[in-house]
C-alpha positions as CSV (number, residue, x, y, z in Angstrom):
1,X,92.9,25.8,195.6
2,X,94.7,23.0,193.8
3,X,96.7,20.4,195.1
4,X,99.7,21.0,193.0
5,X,100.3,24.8,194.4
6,X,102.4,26.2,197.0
7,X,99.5,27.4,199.3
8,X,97.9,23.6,199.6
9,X,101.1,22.3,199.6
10,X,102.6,25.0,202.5
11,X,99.6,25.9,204.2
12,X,96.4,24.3,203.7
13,X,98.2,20.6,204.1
14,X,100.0,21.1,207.4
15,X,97.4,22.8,208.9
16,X,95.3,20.6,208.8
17,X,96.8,17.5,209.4
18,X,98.1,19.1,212.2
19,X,94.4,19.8,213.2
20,X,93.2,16.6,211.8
21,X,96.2,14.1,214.0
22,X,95.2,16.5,217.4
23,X,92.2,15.2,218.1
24,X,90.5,11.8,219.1
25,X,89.3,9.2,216.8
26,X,85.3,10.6,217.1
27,X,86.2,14.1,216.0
28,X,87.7,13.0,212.8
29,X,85.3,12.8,210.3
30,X,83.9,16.2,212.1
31,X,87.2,18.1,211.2
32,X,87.2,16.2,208.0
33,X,84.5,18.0,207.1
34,X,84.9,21.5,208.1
35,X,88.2,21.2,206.9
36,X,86.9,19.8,203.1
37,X,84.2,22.7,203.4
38,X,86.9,25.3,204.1
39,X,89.0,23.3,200.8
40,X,86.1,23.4,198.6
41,X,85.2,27.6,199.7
42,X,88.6,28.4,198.6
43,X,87.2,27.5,195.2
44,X,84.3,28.8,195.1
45,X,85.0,32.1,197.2
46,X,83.8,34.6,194.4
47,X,80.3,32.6,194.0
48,X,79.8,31.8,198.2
49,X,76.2,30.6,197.0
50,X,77.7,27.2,195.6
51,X,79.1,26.7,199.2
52,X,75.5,26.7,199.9
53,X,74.4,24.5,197.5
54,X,77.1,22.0,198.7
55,X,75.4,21.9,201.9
56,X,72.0,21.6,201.0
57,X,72.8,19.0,198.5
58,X,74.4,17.2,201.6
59,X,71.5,17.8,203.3
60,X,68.7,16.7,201.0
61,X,70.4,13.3,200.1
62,X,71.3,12.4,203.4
63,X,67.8,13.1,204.4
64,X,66.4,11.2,201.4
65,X,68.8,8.1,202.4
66,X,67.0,7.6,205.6
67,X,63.7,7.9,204.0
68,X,64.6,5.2,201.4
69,X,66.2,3.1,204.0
70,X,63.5,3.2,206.4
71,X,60.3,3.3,204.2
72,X,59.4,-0.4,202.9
73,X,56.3,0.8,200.1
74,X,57.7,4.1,199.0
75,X,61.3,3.3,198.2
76,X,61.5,3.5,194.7
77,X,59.3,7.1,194.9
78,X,62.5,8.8,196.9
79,X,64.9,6.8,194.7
80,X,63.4,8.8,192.2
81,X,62.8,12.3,194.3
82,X,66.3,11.9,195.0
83,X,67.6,11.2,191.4
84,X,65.8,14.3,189.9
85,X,66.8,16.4,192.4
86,X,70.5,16.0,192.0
87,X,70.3,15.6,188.4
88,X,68.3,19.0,188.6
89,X,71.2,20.9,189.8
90,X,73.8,19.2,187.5
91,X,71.6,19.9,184.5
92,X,70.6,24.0,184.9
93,X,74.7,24.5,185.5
94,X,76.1,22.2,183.3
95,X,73.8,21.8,180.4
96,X,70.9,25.0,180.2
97,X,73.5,27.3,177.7
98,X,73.5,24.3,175.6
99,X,69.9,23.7,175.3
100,X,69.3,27.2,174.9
101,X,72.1,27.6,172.0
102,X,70.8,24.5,170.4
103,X,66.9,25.9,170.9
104,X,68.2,29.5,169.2
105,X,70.0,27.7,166.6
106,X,67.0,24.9,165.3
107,X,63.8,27.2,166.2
108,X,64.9,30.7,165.1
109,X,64.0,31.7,168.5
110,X,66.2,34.8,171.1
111,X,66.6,33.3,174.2
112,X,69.6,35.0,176.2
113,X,71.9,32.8,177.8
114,X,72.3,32.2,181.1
115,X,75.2,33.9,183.7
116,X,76.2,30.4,184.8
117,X,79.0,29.8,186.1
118,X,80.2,25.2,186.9
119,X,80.2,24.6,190.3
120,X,83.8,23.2,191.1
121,X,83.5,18.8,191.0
122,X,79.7,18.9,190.7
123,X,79.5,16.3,188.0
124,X,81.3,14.1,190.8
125,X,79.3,14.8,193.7
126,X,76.2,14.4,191.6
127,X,77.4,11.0,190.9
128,X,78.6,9.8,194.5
129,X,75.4,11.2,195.9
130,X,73.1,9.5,193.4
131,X,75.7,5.9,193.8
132,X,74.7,6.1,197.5
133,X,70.9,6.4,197.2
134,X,71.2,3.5,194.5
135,X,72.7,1.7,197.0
136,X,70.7,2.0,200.1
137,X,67.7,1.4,197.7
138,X,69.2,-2.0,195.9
139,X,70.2,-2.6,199.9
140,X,73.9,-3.2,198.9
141,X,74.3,-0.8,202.7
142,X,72.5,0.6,205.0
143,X,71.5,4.2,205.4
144,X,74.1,6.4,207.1
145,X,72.8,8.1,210.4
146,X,75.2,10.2,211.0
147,X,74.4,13.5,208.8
148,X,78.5,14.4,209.7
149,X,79.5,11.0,208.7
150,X,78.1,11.5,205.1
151,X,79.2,14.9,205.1
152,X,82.4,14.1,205.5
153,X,81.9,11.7,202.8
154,X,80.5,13.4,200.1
155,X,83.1,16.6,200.5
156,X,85.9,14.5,201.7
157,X,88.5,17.1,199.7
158,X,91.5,14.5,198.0
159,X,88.1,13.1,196.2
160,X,86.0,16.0,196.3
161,X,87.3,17.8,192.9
162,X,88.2,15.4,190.5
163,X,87.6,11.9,192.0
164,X,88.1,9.5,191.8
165,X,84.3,8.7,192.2
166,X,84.2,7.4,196.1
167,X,81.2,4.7,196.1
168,X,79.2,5.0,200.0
169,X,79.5,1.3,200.8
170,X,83.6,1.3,199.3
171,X,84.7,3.7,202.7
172,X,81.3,3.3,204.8
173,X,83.6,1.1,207.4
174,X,86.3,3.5,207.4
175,X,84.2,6.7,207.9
176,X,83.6,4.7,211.2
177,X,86.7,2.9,212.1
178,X,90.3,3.7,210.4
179,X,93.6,3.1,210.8
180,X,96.4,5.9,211.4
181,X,100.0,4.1,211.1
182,X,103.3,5.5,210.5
183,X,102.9,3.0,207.1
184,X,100.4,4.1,205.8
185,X,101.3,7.9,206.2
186,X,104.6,7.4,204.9
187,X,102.7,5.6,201.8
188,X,100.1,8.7,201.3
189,X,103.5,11.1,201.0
190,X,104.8,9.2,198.6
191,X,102.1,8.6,196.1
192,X,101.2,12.2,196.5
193,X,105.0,13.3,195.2
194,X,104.4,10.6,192.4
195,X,101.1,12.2,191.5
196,X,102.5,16.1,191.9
197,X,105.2,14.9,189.5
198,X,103.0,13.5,187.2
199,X,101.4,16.2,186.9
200,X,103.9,19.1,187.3
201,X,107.4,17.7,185.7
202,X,105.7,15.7,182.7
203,X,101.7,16.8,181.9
204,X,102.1,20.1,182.4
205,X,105.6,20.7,180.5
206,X,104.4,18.5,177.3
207,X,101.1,20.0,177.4
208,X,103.2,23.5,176.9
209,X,103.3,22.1,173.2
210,X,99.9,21.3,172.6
211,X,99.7,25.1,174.0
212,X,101.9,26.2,171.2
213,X,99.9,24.8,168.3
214,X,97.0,26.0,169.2
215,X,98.7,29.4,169.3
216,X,100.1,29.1,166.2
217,X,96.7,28.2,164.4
218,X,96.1,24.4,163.2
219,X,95.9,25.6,159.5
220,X,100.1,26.5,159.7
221,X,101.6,23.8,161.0
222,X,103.3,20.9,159.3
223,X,101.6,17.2,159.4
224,X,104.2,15.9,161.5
225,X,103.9,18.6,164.1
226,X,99.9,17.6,163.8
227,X,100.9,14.4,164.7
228,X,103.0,15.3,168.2
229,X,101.1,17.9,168.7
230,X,98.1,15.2,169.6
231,X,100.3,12.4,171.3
232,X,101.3,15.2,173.4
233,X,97.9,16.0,174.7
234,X,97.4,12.3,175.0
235,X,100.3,12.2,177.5
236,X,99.1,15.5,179.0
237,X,95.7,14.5,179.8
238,X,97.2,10.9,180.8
239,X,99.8,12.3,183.1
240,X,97.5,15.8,184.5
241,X,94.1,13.2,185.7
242,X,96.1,9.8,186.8
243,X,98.4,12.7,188.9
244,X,95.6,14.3,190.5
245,X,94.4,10.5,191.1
246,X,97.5,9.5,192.7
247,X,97.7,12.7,194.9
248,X,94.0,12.0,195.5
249,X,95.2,8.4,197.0
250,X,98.1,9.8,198.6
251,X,95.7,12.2,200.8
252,X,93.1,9.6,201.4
253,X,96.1,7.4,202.9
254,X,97.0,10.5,204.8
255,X,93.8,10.6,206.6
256,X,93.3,6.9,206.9
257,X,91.2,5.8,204.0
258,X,91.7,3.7,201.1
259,X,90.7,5.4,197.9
260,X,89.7,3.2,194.7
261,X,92.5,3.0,192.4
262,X,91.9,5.2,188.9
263,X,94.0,4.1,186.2
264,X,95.9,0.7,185.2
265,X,98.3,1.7,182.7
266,X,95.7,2.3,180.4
267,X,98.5,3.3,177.3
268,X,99.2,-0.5,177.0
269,X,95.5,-1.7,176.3
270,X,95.0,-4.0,173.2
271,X,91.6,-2.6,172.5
272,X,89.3,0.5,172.9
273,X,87.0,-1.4,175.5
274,X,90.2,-2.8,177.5
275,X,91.4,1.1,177.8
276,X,88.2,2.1,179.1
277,X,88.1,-0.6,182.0
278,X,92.3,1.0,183.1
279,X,90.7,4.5,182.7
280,X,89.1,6.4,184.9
281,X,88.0,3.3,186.4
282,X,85.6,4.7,189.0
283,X,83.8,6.1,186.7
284,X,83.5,3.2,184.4
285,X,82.0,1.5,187.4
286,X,79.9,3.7,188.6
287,X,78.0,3.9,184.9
288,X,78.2,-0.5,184.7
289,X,76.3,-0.2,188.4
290,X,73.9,2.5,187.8
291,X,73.4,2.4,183.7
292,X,74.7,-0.4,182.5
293,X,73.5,-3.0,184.6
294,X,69.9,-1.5,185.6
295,X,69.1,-1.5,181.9
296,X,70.3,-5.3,181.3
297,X,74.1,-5.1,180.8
298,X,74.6,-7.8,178.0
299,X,72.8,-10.2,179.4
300,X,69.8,-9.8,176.8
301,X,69.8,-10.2,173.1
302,X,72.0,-8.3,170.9
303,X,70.1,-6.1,169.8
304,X,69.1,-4.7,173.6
305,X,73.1,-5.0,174.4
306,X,74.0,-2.8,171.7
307,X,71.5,-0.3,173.2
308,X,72.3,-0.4,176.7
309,X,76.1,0.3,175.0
310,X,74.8,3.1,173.3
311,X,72.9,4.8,176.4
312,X,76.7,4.4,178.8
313,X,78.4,5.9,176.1
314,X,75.8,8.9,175.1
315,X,75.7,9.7,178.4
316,X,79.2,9.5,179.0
317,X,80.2,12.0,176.3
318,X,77.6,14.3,177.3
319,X,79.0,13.9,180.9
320,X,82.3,15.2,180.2
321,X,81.3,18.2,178.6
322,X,77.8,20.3,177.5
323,X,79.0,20.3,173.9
324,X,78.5,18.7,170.3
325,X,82.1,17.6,170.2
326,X,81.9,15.2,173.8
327,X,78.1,13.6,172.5
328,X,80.2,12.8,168.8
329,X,83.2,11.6,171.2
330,X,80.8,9.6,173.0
331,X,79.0,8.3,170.0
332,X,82.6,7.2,168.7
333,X,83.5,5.3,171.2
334,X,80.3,3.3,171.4
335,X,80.7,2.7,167.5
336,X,84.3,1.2,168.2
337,X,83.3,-0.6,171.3
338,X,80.6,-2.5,169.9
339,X,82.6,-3.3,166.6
340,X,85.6,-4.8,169.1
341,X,82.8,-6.1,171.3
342,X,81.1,-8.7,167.9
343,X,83.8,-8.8,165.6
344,X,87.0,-7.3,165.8
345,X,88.2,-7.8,169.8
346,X,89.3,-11.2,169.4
347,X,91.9,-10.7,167.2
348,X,93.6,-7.5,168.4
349,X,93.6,-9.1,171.7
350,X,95.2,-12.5,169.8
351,X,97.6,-10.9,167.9
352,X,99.0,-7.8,170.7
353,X,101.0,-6.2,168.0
354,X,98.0,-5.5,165.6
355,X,96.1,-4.9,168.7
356,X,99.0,-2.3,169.8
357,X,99.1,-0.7,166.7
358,X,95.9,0.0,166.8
359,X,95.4,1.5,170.1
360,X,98.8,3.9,169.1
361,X,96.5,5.3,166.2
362,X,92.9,5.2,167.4
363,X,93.8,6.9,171.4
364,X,95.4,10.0,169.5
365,X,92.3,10.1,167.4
366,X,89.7,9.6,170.4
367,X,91.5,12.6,172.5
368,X,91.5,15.1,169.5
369,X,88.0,14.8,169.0
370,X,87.5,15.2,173.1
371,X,89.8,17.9,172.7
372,X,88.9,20.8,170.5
373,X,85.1,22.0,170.4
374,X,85.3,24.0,167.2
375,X,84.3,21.7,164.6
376,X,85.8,23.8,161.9
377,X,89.0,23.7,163.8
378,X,88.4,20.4,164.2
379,X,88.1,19.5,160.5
380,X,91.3,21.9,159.8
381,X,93.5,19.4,162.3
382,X,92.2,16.3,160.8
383,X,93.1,17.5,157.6
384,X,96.7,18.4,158.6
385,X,97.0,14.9,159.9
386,X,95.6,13.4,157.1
387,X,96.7,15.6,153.9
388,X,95.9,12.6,151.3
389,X,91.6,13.6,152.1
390,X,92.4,17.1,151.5
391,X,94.6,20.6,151.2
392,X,95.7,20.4,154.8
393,X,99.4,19.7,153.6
394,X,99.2,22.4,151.2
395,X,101.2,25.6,151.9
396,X,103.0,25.6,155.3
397,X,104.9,28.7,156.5
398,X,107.5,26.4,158.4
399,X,107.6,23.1,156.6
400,X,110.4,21.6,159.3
401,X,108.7,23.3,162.3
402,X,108.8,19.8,163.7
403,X,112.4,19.5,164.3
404,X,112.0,22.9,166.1
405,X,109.5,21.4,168.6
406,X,111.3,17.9,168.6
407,X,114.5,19.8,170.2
408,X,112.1,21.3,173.2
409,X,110.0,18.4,174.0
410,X,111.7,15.1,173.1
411,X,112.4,14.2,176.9
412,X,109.1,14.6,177.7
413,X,108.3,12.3,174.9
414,X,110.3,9.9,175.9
415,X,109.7,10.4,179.7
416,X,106.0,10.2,179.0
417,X,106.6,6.9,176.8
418,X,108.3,5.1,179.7
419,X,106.1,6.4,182.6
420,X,103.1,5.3,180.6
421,X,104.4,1.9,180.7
422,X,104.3,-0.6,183.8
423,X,108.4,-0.2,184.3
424,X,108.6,2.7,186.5
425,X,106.2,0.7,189.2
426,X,107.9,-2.4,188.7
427,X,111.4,-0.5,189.7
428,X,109.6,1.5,192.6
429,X,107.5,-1.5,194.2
430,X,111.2,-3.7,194.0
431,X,113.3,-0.7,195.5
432,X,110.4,1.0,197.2
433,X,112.5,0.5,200.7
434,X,115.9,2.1,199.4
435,X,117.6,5.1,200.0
436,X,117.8,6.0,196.6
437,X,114.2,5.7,196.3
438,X,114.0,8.1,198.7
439,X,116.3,10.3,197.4
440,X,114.4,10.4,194.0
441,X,110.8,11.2,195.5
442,X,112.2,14.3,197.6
443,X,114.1,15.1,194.4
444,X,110.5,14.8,192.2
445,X,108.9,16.9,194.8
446,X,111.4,19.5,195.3
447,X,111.8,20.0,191.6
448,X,108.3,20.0,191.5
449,X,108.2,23.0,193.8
450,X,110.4,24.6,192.2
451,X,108.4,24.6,189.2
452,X,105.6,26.1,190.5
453,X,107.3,28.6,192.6
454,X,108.2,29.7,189.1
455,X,105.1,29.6,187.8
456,X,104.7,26.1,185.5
457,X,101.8,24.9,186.7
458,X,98.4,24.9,184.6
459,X,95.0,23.6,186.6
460,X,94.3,19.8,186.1
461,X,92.8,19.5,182.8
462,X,89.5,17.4,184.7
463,X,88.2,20.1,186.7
464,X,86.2,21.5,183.5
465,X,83.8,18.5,183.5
């Protein structure tokens, strides 16, 4: 079940909050989590097993909490105990084909692959759950004695998914005490509509083209069509993440809590290391307080900051994804980083329409690499974007296929162009009381129905990693 489909939006939604509003403040977090259990089996209903694992995962680091949080000589042993044993899981899902391909592939040796199949938002409750024991050990909170309390927590369903990444001590006072106003409900409904159009009327219908390329094969299309073809998976995965974000808010408002913002218009950065502090910001956080900062941040010599860089960003790549492509992503981005970080920064940041012109080429280029696996398919694309280093503007079947695709998708273009900009919430937050402001959001979400009542919807891009 996804937020942006008829059966959350029609049935799982209003029964809940129905559920949720009928009964008194202590039984809350209690139907918070059933109801987040009964989310989260929906997804996993052909592998009930992983419904298991949720709970002992729950189990194991709420147990482990109270053991570092009450033990004053053998602290760091459970940090540990706990560390490995939800890295354990993460790893023999996530990453085991990829050892074994790379094991067959540099050895010579046989070894079958494994029938494993991702656990839906494992790589983000691995994280919150691992954030938490971090926490109770550097004492930033205390351990949570209520096993439902942290149950509720950890599965808590707007976040559970796709994040944003939910730190312990960031809704530790709400999970106790929370505030259910007529505000704050009317606020959750409306981000949620912003975030379901985000995600149904502009990343899913521009991501349609990126679609088309790909079925057309990279080594026919025209440099030009390259070149859109890559913007528009740059709005797609923009739009499809900082939409599930905003629905993500929108629920957490819904239910009382105040969820972490995700994204800060990160389009408009000057720099590479500026657009990875608007994006996917709970996750850039969580790897500053439990990476970064534990190995000595930048406050060391250069030569140990340019390591502690290159450990976030290795491990960031491979986070995303159990493939080649994510650890050279990864690897890129530390290169560029560090490069902006000792020389080059300053000036793009100086002089914002270098720095802009930059960021239009290099955020394209990051994406593609993020974006296709095959490395041979890989090479063909670069090679259509750039023709001068090779024969990839040789012979093209359509040679204005372009102007074809320009006539579909140029409002989305231009839609996405303005929507990645801070306009559109500088007009709502000064109208945000109107009637026509109102008019627009029902208009957003009925459309937005009507869309996936006839069948436009794609899941959000995120829930692979």
């Amino acid at each position: 079940m996804i937020f942006s489909s008829l059966e959350f939006i029609f049935i799982f939604m209003p029964i809940f909050l129905i559920v949720y509003s009928g009964v008194g403040s202590r039984a809350k977090n209690l139907i918070l989590f059933a109801g987040s259990l009964v989310f989260y089996s929906c997804g996993v209903i052909e592998t009930p097993i992983y419904i298991l694992l949720m709970f002992v995962t729950i189990m194991m680091n709420f147990l482990t909490g109270q053991l570092i949080g009450n033990t004053k000589r053998a602290k760091k042993f459970w940090l540990m105990i706990g560390i490995i044993f939800n890295f354990f899981w993460l790893a023999l899902f996530k990453y085991t084909n990829f050892f074994i391909e790379n094991a067959n592939s540099l050895f010579g040796s046989g070894i079958s692959l494994r029938n494993l199949i991702l656990p839906i938002g494992i790589s983000f409750y691995t994280f919150q759950n691992v954030s938490y024991l971090a926490d109770v050990y550097r004492g930033t909170v205390k351990a949570e004695s209520s096993f439902v309390n942290y149950g509720a927590y950890i599965t808590m369903f707007p976040q559970l998914i796709a994040g944003p990444i939910v730190t312990y001590k960031t809704v530790a006072e709400q999970l106790r005490k929370r505030k259910h106003t007529i505000k704050s409900f009317d606020e959750g409904l409306r981000y949620f509509t912003i975030g379901l159009g985000s995600k149904v009327i502009l990343a899913n219908q521009i991501g349609n083209l990126w679609t088309d390329i790909a079925n057309i094969g990279y080594d026919s299309i025209s440099t030009k069509l390259a070149w859109m073809g890559i913007f528009a998976y740059s709005f797609q995965i923009y739009f499809d993440f900082c939409g599930y974000s905003l629905m993500a808010i929108g629920l957490g408002k819904l239910l009382g809590f105040d969820l972490p913002q995700n994204f800060d218009h990160p389009y408009m950065s000057l720099t590479m290391t500026e657009f990875w502090r608007r994006w996917h910001i709970t996750l850039g956080s969580w790897f500053k307080e439990n990476v970064y900062f534990p190995l000595g941040g930048s406050r060391c010599s250069k030569g140990r900051t340019v390591f502690n860089l290159a450990v976030v960003w290795i491990f960031t790549g491979f986070w995303h994804g159990a493939s080649w492509n994510f650890i050279i992503w990864g690897c890129g981005l530390f290169v560029i980083i560090t490069i902006e970080k000792f020389f080059t920064g300053k000036l793009f940041n100086k002089i914002k329409p270098l720095g802009h012109l930059y960021m239009i080429l290099l955020i394209p280029l990051s994406w593609l690499v993020f974006a296709i696996t095959d490395f041979s398919q890989l090479g063909i694309y670069f090679g259509k974007l750039f023709p001068i280093f090779s024969d990839g503007g040789g012979s093209v079947p359509f040679p204005t296929d372009y102007l074809k695709y320009w006539n579909i998708y140029w409002k989305f273009f231009i839609g996405g162009l303005i929507c990645s900009t801070p306009l559109p919430s500088l007009i709502y937050k000064k109208f945000k009381k109107s009637i026509l402001t109102t008019a627009v959001l029902l208009a957003i979400f009925w459309f937005s129905v009507y869309c996936m009542y006839i069948g436009l919807n794609d899941p959000f891009l995120y829930f692979r990693f």
